[in-house]
Phi, psi and omega in degrees: 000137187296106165310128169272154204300287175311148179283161180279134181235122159273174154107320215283147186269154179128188180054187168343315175284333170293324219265305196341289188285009171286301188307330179288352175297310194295303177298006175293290220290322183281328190277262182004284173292345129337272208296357194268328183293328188283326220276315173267008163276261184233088196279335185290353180286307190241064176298178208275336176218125194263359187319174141330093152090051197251339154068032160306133170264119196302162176257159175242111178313133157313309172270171182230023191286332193291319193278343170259349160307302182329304193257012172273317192269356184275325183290323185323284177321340169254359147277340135267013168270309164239081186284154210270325184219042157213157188299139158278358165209202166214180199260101171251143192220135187319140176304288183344302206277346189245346146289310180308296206305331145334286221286309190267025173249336187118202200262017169216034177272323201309308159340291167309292194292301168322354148256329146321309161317312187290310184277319166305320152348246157006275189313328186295330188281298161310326192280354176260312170299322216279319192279344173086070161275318174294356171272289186308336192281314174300328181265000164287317199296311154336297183314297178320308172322287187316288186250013172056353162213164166191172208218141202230142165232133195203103178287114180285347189285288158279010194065340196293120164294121205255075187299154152230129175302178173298320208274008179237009199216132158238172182216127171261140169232175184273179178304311196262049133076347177281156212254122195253345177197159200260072188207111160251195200216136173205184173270123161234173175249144199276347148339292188281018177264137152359155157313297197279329179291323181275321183274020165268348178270315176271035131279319167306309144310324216252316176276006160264333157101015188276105154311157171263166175260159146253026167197148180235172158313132170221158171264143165239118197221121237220092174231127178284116156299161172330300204296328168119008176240194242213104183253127175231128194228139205264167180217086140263134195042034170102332206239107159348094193265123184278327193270043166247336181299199164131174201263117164220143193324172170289306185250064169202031152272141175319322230240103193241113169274127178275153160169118166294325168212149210239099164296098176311139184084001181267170159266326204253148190256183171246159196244165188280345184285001152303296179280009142237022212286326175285301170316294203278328152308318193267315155301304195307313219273317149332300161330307189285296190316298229266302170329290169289351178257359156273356198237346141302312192269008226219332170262106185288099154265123156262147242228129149230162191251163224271161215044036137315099187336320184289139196257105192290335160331302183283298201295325182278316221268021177271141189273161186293106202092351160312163180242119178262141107323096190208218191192119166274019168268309190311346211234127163208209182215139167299111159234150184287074200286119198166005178268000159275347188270332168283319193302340200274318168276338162312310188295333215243344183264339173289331191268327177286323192284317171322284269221030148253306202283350161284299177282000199251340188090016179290342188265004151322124165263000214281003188219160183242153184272082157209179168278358141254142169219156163337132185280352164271332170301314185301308148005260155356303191269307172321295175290308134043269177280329169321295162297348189249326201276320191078046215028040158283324185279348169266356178276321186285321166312310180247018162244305169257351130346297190279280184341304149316315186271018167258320186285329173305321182275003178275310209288334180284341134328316188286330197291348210048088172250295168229172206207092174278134136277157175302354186264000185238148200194130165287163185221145175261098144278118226260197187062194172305327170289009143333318208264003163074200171328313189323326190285332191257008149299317172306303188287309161330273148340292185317292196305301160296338162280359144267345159299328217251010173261346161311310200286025152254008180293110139034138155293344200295334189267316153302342174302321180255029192251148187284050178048265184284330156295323206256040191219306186280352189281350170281318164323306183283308190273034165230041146037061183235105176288132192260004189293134192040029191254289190261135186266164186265164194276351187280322163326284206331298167304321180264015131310289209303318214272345174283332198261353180281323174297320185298313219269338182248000126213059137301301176302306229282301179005304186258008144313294172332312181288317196301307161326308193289305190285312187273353187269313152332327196268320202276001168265339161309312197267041163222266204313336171294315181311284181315304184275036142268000000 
């Protein structure tokens, strides 16, 4: 960056930090209720001071049902978004765009294209193991659950994925819910700032009489433009980093603002510990109780009454089989007449935790401790959420899904890795058909297993029925394109009338030759015949 004619005054209020804290008003009341979610949950995801390093002691929930509801249903959730050995989406190309090419490849480009495909699929998956996607995205999924919202930064030069919690982000939206500005707040070290910017900052100290730090504030700022594209411009210490900005198309920005359920008229979305927020007010609070009146009820007093024959003296320092001198009346033991009113809170904290264990999916068998599963465990777990969830899990496909996988297949573009034509576009399908190709393998299989159920039809009844219609009405409804798939009856017929030809002559062959041979030999033995 060009040193300017003037000196730099850091420090200064206005621009991108200004706009940052105006914006931060609107957003108290969703971080607040963040911290409050965290707090009977998970508290180090939103603790109470976000400072750097601040080494606070976290508070602890009486129960642990919230932080393992949290952290069962977040892994769920990162096993049907990125599941470890299927495509998360998939590379779809226009029927229109897919009949030319067909046209120009013949009766087997459907083939062709459906396997080109199939392999950026494949590539796109590797390229999701090699950067370690699956650790931030499990813990924005953690965030969402909690705090309802969380903002993934994903660098296309390096892949590496950048979280920002609530409490470090603000956000603006249009009426209809899009998202129009950006703006975070983080640590940088002043080490890594421009030359001219650190040395305006430590002349700023110095004339205040300030220790220096070794990290100040930096700003980030994200604005949707008229044009439909993407301005992003840096902040530190007040002063604008001009060579850090630039531009990015509409579907390549880095930046996917997450919110698990979306309000009309918020900017800010709400998280499910809301909506369980009473259940879980009532274990913790349960928990506490039923704890101390058990560490009550665990503490042995023994009672003697006063001028008693019994000594308590003699009575401690007595050994197991001794013989004392005493009145066992003199003696009695403190108890805690309270057991019907604990059994009345057990019972009422066992009914509350079923029904967190019910909204958290704890009581699921379908996933396993392992490091793979299955594509029927996926199967599974995909219906599940679908059924427990309420279209979260299909809101989440398309707000953190696609997006991610268009900045991947952008970064594996820069890498020259692949090369889209415009006519091919990735797709989210959300539900079981999530699950990529694996599903039109399914729908496949499924379709010839309804074919092969005619041959148990009657002949009288298969005699009317038209074939090739009823071949094709099967196809379409397993949603399976039969395009270069199914042969038409005129193939059909001129295979048959080539193999007929082929058969005869083959049968014909070793006459021919036999014919061919013997005629060959009398004409050798008459040329012999002559010249003799």
């Amino acid at each position: 960056m060009d040193t300017p004619t003037e000196p730099l005054q850091v420090g200064q209020e206005g621009g991108i930090r200004s706009e940052y804290q105006s914006m931060s008003t609107l957003r108290q009341v969703y971080l607040d209720r963040a911290r409050l979610n965290s707090t009977l949950t998970i508290p180090s995801l939103i603790p109470p001071d976000t400072s750097r390093n601040s080494g606070q002691k976290l508070p602890q929930p009486p129960h642990s049902i919230g932080a393992r509801g949290v952290n069962n249903l977040s892994a769920k959730l990162l096993i049907s978004l990125l599941p470890s050995n299927t495509p998360v989406f998939r590379m779809v190309v226009d029927d229109f765009d897919a009949q030319k090419i067909m046209e120009a490849m013949g009766k087997q480009g459907q083939g062709e294209i459906q396997k080109a495909l199939s392999k950026i699929e494949r590539a796109a998956m590797t390229d999701i193991d090699s950067i370690g996607a699956r650790a931030p995205i499990g813990l924005a999924l953690k965030h969402l659950l909690v705090a309802g919202n969380y903002l993934l930064f994903m660098d296309p030069d390096t892949g590496q994925i950048r979280g920002y919690p609530l409490s470090h982000y603000v956000i603006q939206r249009d009426t209809m819910g899009n998202l129009m500005k950006i703006i975070t707040e983080e640590t940088v070290a002043v080490s890594s700032l421009p030359a001219n910017i650190q040395q305006a900052y430590k002349l700023e100290k110095t004339i205040k009489g300030e220790k220096e730090d070794s990290e100040v504030i930096a700003h980030t700022k994200v604005v949707k433009l008229a044009d439909g594209r993407w301005q992003m411009s840096h902040e530190v210490c007040g002063v604008e980093l001009t060579d850090k900005g630039g531009f990015y198309m509409a579907d390549r920005m880095p930046y996917i603002a997450l919110r698990l359920t979306p309000v009309e008229g918020e900017d800010y979305g709400r998280s499910m510990i809301e909506d369980v927020w009473g259940d879980l007010v009532s274990a913790n609070n349960l928990r506490d109780a039923l704890v101390k009146f058990a560490k009550a009820a665990a503490k042995v007093l023994f009672l003697v009454k006063p001028n008693a024959s019994s000594k308590p003296r003699v009575l401690t320092a007595a050994q197991a089989g001794d013989f004392v001198t005493g009145n066992p009346d003199d003696i009695t033991v403190l108890m805690l007449d309270k057991r019907q009113d604990f059994a009345v809170a057990q019972q009422v904290l066992q009914d509350v935790t079923r029904s967190l264990e019910f909204s958290f999916l704890l009581q699921s068998a379908a996933s396993r401790d392992a490091e793979r599963v299955t594509a029927e465990e996926v199967r599974q777990i995909i219906q599940e959420l679908d059924a427990g969830l309420g279209g979260m899990h299909a809101a989440l496909s398309a707000d953190l899904q696609l997006p991610f996988v268009k900045i991947l297949l952008w970064r594996m573009e820069k890498k020259g890795k692949i090369k889209l034509p415009k006519e091919i576009k990735p797709a989210i399908v959300t539900g079981i058909a999530a699950l990529g190709r694996g599903q039109d393998r399914a729908n496949l299989a499924s379709a010839f297993a309804d074919i092969s159920q005619l041959g148990q039809l009657p002949p009288e009844i298969l005699g009317r029925i038209n074939l090739d219609e009823m071949i094709a009405r099967v196809f379409a409804s397993n949603n399976v394109d039969q395009n270069g798939l199914i042969k038409s009856q005129m193939e059909v017929d001129a295979e048959n009338q080539e193999g007929m030809l082929t058969s005869l002559m083959q049968n014909a062959a070793p006459g021919m030759a036999q014919e061919l041979t013997k005629g060959a030999v009398q004409g050798q033995l008459q040329e012999n015949t002559q010249q003799g």
